[in-house]
N, CA, C and O atoms as CSV, one atom per row, in Angstrom:
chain,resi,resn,atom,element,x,y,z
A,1,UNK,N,N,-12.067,16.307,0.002
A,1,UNK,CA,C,-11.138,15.175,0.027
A,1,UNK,C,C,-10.307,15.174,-1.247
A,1,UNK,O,O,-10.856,15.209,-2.347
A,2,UNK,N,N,-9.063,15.137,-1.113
A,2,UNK,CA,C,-7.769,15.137,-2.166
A,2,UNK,C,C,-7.967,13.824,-2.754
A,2,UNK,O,O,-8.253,12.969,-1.916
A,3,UNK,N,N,-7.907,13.474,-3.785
A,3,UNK,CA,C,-7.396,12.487,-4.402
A,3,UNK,C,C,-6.710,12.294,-5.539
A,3,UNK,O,O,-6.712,13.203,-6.370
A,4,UNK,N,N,-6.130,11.310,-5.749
A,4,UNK,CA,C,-4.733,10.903,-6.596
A,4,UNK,C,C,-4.841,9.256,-6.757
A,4,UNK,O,O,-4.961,8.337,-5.948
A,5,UNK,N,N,-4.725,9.346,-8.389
A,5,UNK,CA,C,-4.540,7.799,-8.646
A,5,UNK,C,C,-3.477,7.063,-8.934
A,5,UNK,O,O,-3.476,7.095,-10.165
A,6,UNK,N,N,-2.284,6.217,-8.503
A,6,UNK,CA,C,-2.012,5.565,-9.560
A,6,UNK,C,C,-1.966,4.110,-10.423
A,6,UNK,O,O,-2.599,3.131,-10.025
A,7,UNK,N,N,-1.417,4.092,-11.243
A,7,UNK,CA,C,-2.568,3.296,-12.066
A,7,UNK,C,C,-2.075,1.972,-11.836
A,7,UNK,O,O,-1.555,2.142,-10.733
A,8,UNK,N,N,-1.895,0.849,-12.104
A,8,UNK,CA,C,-0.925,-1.257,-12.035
A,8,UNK,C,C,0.093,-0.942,-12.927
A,8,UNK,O,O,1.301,-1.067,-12.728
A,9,UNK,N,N,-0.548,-0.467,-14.068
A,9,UNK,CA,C,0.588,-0.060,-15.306
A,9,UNK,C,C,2.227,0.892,-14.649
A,9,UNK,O,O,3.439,0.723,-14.785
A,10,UNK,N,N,1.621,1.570,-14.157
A,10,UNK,CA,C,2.662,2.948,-13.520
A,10,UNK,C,C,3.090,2.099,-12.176
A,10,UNK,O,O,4.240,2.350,-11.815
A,11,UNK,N,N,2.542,1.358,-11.550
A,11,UNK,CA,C,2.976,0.867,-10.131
A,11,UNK,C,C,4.201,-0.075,-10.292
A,11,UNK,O,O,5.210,-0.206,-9.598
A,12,UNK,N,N,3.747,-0.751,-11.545
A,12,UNK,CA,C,4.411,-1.552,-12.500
A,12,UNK,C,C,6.167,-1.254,-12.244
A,12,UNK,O,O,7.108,-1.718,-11.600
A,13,UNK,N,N,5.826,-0.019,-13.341
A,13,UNK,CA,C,7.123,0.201,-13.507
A,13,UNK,C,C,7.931,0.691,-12.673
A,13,UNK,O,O,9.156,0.728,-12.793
A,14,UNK,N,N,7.061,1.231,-11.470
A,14,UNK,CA,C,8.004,1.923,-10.475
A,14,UNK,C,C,8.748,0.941,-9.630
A,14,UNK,O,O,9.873,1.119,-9.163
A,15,UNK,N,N,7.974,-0.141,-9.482
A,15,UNK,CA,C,8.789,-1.190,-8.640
A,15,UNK,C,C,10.163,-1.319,-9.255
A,15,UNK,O,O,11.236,-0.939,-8.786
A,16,UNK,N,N,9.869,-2.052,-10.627
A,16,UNK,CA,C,10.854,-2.577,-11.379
A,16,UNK,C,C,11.835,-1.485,-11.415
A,16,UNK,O,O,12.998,-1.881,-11.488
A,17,UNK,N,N,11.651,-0.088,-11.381
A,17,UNK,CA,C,12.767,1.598,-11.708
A,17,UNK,C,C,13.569,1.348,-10.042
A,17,UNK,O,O,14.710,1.729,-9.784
A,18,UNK,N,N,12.564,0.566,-8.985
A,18,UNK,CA,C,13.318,1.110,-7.816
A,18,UNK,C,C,14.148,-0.688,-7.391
A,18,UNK,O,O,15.242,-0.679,-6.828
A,19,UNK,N,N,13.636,-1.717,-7.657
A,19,UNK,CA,C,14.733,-3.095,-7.953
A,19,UNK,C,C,16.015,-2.673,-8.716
A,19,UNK,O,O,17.145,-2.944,-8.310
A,20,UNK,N,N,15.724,-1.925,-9.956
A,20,UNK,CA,C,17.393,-1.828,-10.630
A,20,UNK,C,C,18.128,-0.927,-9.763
A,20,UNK,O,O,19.263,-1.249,-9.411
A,21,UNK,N,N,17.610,0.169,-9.378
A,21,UNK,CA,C,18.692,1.236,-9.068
A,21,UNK,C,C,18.636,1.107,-6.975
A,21,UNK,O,O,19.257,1.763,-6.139
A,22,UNK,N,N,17.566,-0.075,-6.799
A,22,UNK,CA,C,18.376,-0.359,-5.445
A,22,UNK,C,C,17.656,0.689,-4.300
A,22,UNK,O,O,18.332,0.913,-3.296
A,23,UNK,N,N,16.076,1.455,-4.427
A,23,UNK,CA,C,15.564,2.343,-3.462
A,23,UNK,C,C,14.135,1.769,-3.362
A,23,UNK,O,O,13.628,0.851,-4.007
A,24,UNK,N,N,13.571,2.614,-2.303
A,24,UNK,CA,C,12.335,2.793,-1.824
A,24,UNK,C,C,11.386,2.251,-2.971
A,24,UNK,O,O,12.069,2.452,-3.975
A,25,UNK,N,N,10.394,1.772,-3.320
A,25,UNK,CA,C,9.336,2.103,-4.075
A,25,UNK,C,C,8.545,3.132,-4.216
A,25,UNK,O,O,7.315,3.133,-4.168
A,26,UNK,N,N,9.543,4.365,-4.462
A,26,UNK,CA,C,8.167,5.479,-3.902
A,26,UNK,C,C,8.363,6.636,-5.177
A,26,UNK,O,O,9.520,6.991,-5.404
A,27,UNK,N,N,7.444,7.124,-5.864
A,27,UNK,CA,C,7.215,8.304,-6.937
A,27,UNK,C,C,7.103,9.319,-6.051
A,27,UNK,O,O,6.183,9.121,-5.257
A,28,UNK,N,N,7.696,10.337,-5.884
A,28,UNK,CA,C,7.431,11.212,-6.250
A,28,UNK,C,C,7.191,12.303,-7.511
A,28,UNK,O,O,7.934,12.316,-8.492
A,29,UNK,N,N,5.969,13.278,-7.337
A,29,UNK,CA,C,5.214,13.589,-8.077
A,29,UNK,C,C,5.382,15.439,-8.059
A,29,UNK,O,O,4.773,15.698,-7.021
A,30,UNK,N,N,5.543,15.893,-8.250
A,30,UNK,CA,C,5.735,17.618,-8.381
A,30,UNK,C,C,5.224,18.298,-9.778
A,30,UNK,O,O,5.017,17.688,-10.827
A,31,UNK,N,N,5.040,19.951,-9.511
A,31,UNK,CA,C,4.589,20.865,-10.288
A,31,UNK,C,C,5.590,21.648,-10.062
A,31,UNK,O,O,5.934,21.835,-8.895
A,32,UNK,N,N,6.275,22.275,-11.131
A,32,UNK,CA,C,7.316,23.078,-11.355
A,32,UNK,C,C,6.757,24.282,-12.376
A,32,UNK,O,O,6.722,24.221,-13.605
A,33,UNK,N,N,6.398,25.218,-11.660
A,33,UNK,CA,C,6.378,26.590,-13.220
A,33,UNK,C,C,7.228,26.312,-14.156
A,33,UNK,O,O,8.014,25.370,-14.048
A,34,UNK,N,N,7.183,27.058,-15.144
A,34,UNK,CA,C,7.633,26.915,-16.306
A,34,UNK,C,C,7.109,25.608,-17.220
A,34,UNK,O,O,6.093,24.971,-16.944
A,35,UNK,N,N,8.274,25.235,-18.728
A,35,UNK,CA,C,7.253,24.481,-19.837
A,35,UNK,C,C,6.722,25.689,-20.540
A,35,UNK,O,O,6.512,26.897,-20.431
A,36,UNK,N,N,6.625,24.612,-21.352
A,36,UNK,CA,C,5.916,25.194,-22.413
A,36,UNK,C,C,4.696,25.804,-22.374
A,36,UNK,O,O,4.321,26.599,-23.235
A,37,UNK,N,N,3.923,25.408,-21.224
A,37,UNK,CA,C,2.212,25.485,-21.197
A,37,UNK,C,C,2.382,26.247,-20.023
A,37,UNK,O,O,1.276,26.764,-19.871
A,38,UNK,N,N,3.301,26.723,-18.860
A,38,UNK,CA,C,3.123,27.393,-17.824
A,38,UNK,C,C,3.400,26.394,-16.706
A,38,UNK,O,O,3.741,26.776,-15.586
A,39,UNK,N,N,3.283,25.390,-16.953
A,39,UNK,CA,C,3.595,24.372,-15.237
A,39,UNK,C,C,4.185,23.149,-15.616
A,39,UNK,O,O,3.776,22.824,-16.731
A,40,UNK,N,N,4.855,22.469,-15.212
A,40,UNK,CA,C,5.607,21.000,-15.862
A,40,UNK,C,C,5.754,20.209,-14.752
A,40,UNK,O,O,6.089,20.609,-13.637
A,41,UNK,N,N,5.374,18.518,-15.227
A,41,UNK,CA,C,5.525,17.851,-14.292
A,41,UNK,C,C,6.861,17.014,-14.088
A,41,UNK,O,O,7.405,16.479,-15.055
A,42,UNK,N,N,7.399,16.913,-12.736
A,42,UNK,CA,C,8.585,16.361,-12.476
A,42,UNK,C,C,8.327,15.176,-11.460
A,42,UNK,O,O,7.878,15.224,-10.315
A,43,UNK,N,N,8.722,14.156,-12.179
A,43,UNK,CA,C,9.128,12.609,-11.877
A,43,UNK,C,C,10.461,12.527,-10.938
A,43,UNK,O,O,11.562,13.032,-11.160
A,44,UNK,N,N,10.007,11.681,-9.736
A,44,UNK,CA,C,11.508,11.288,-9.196
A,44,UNK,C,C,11.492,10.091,-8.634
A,44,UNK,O,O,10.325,9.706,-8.712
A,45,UNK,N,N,12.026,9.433,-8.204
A,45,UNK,CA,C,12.432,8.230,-7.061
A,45,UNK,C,C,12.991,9.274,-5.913
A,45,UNK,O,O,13.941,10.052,-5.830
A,46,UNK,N,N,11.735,8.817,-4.953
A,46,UNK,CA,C,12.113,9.031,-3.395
A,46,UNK,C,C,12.161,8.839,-2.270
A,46,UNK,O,O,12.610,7.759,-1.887
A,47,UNK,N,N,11.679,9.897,-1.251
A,47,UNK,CA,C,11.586,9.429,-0.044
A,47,UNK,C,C,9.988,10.165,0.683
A,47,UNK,O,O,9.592,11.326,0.587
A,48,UNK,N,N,9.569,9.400,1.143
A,48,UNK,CA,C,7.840,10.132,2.360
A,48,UNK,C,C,8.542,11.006,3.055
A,48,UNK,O,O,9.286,10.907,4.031
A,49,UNK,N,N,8.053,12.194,2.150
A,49,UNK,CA,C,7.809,13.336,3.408
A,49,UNK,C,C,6.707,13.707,4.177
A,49,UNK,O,O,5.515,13.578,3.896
A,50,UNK,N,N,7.355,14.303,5.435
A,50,UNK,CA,C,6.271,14.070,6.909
A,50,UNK,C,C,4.598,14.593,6.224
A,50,UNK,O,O,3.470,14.171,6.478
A,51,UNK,N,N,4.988,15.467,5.463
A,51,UNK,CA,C,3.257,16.253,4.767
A,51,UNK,C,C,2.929,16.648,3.533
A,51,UNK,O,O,2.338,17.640,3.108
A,52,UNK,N,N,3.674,15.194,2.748
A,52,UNK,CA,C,3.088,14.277,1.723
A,52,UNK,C,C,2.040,13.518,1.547
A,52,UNK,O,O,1.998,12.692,2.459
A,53,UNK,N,N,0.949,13.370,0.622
A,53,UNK,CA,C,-0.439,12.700,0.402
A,53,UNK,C,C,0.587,11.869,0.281
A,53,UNK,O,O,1.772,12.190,0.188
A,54,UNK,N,N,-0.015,10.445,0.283
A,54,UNK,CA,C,0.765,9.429,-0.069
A,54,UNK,C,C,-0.813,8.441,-0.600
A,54,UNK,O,O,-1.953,8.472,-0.136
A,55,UNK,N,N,-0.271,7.715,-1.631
A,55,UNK,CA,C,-1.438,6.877,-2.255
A,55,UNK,C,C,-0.285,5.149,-2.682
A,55,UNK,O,O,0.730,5.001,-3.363
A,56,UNK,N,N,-0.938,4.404,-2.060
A,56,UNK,CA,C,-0.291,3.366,-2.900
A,56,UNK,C,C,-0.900,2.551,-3.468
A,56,UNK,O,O,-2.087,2.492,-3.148
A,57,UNK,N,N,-0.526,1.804,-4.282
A,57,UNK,CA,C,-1.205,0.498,-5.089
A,57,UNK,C,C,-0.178,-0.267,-5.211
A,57,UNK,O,O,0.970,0.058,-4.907
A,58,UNK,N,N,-0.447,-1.093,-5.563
A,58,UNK,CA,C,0.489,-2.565,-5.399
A,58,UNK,C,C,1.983,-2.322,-4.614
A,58,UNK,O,O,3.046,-2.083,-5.186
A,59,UNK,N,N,1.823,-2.416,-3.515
A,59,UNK,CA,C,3.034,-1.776,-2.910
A,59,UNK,C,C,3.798,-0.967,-2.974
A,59,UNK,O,O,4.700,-0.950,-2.136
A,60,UNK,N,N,3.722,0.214,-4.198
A,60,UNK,CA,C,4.091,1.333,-4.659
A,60,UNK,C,C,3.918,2.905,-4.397
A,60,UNK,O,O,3.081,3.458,-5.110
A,61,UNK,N,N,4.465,3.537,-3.653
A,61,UNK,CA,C,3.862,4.666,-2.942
A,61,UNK,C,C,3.858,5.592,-3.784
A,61,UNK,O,O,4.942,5.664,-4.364
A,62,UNK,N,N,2.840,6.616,-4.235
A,62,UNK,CA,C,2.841,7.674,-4.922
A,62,UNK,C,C,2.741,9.184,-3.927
A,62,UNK,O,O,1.951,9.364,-3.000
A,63,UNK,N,N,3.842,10.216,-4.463
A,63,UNK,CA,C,3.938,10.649,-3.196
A,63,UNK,C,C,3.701,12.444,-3.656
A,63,UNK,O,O,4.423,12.783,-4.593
A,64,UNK,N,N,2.917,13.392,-3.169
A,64,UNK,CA,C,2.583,14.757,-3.746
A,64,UNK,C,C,2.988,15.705,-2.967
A,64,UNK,O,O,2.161,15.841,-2.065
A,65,UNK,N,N,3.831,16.413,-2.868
A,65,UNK,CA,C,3.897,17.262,-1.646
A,65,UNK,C,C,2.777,18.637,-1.840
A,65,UNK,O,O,2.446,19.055,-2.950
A,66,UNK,N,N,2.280,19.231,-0.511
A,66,UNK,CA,C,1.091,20.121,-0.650
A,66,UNK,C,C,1.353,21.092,-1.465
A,66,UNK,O,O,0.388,21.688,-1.944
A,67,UNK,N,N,2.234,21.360,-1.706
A,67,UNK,CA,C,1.649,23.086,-2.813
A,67,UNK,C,C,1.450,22.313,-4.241
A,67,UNK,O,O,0.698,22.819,-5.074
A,68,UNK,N,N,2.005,21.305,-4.470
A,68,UNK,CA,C,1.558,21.113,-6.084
A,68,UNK,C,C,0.219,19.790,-5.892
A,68,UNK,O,O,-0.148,19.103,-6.845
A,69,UNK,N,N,-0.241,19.682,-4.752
A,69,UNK,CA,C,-1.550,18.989,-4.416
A,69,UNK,C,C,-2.818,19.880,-5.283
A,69,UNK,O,O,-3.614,19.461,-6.123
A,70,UNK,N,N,-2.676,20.999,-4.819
A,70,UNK,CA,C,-3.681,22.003,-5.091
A,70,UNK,C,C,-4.069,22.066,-7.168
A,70,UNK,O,O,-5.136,22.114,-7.780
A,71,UNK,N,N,-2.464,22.029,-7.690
A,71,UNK,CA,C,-2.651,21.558,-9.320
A,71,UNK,C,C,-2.885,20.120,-9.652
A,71,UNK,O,O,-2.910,19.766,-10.830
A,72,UNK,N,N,-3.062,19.261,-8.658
A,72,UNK,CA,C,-2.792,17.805,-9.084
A,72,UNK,C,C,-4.253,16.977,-8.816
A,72,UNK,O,O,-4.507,15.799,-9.067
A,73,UNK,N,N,-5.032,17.916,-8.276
A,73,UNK,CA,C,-5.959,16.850,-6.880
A,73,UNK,C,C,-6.910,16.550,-8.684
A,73,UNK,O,O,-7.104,17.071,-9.782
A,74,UNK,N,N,-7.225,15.282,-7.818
A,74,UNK,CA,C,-8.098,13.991,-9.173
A,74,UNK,C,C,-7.522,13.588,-10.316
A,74,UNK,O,O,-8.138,13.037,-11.228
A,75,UNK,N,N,-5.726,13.971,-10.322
A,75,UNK,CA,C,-5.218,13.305,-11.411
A,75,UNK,C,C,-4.868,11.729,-11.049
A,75,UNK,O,O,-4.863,11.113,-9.983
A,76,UNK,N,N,-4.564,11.335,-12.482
A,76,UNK,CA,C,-3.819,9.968,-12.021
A,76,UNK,C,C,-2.853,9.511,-12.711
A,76,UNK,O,O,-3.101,9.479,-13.917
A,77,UNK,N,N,-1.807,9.129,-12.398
A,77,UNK,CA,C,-0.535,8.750,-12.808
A,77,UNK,C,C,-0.176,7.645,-13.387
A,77,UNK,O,O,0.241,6.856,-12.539
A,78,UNK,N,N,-0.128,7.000,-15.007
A,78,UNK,CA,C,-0.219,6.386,-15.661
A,78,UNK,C,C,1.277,6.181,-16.337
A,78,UNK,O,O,2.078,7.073,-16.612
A,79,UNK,N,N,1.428,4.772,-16.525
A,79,UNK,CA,C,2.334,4.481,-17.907
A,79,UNK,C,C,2.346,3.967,-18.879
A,79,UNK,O,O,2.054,2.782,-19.036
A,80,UNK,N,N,2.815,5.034,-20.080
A,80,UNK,CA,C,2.277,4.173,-21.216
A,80,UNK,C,C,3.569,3.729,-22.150
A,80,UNK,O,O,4.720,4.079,-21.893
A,81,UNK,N,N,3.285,3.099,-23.006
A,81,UNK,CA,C,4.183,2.283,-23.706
A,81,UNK,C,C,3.706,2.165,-25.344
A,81,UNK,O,O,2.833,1.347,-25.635
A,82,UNK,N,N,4.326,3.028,-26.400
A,82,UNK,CA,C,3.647,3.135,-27.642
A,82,UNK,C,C,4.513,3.428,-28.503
A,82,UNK,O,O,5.621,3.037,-28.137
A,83,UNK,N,N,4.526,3.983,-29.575
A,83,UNK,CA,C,5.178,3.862,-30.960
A,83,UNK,C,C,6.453,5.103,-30.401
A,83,UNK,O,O,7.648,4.968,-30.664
A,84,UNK,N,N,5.971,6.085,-29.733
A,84,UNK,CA,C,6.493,7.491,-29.428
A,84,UNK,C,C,7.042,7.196,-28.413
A,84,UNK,O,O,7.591,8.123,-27.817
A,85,UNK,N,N,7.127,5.625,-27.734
A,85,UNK,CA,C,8.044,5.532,-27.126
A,85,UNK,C,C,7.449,4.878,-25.546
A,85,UNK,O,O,6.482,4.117,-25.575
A,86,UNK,N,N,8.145,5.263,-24.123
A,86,UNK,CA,C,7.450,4.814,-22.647
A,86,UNK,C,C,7.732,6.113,-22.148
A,86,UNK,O,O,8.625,6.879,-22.510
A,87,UNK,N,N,6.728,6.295,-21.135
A,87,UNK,CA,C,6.823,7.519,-20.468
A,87,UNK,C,C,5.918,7.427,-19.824
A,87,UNK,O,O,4.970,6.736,-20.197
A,88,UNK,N,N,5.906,8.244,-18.373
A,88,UNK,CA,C,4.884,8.021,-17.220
A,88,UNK,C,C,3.832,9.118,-17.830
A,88,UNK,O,O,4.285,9.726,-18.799
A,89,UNK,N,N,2.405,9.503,-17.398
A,89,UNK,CA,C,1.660,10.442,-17.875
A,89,UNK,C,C,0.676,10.629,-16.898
A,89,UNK,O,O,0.112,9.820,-16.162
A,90,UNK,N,N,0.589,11.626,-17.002
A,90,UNK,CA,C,-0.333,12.552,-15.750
A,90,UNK,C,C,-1.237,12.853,-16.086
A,90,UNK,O,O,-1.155,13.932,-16.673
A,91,UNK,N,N,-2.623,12.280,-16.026
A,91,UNK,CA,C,-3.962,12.597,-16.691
A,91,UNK,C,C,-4.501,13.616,-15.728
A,91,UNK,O,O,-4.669,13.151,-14.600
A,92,UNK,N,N,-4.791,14.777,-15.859
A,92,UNK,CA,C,-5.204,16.054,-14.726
A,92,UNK,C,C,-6.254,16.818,-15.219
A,92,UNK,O,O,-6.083,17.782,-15.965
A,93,UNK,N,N,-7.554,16.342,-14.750
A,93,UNK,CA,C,-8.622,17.085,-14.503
A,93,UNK,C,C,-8.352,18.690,-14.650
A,93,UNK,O,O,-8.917,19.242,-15.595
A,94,UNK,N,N,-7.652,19.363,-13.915
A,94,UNK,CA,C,-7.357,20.672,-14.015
A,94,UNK,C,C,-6.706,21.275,-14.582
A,94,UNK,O,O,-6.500,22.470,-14.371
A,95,UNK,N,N,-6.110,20.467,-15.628
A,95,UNK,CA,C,-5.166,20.966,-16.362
A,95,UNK,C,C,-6.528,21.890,-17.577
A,95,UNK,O,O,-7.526,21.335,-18.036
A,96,UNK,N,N,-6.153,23.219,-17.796
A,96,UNK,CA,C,-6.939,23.547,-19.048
A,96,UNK,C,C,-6.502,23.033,-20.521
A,96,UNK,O,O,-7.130,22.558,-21.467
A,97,UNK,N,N,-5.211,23.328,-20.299
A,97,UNK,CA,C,-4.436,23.018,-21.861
A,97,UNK,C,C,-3.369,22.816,-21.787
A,97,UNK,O,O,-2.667,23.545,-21.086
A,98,UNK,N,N,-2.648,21.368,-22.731
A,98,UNK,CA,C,-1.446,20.788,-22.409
A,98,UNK,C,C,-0.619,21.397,-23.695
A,98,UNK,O,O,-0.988,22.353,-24.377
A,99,UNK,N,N,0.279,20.822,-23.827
A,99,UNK,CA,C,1.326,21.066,-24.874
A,99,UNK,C,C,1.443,19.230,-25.744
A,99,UNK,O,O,0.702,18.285,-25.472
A,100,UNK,N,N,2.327,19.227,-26.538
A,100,UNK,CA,C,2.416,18.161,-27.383
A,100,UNK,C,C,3.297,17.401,-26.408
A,100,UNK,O,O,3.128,16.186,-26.302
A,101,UNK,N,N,4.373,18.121,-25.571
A,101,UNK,CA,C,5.067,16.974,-25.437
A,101,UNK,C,C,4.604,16.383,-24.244
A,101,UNK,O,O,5.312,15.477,-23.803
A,102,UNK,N,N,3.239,16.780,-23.401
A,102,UNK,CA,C,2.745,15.807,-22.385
A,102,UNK,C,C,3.224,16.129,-21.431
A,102,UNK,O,O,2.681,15.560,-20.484
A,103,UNK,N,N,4.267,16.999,-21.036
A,103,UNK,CA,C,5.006,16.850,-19.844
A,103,UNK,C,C,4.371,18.418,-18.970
A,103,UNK,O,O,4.528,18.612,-17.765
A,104,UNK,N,N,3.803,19.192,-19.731
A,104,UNK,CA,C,3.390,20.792,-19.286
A,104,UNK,C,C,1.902,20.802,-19.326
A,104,UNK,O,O,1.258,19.906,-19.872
A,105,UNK,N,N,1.242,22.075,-18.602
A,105,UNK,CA,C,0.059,21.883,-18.702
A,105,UNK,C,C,0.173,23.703,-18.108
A,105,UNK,O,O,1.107,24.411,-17.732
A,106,UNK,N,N,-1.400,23.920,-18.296
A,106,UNK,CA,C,-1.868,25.768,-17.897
A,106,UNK,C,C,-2.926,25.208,-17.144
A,106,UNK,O,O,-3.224,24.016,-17.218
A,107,UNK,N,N,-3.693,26.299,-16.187
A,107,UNK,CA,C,-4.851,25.771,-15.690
A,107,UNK,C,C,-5.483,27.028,-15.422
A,107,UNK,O,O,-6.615,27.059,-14.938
């Protein structure tokens, strides 16, 4: 069984990202080669595709399409808010080793 979290904090903000600019409530979530570390994660506002995991919390759909399921399964999708600034963050079990700027990972 696949699973994927995301977090009130991150559901949070996605509502409020998809009220200003007027869409769906829905994250999408992707793995892109490349980065610094070998794989990088990419953030979007979107749309449910037909064979997309889909996870929601507070009315917020978090959305994975299958090939980057396989790098993602037991992460969870967080936002944080700190000195270095706001940014969504991908806590991933499978990740072996990240980079500084949070956004890449190797496995």
């Amino acid at each position: 069984m696949t699973s994927l979290t995301l977090t009130p904090s991150a559901a949070k903000r996605v509502a409020y990202i998809a009220g200003k600019q007027g869409k769906p409530a829905v994250l999408r979530l992707a793995v892109d080669g490349g980065g610094c570390a070998g794989f990088s994660y990419r953030f979007e506002m979107g749309e449910v595709a037909p064979d997309d995991l889909q996870v929601e919390t507070d009315g917020v759909t978090l959305v994975v399409d299958p090939v980057s399921l396989d790098l993602l399964d037991g992460s969870a999708v967080d936002y944080v808010e700190d000195l270095g600034g706001a940014a969504f963050k991908v806590i991933n079990p499978n990740a072996a080793s990240g980079c500084g700027c949070g956004s890449s990972f190797s496995v």
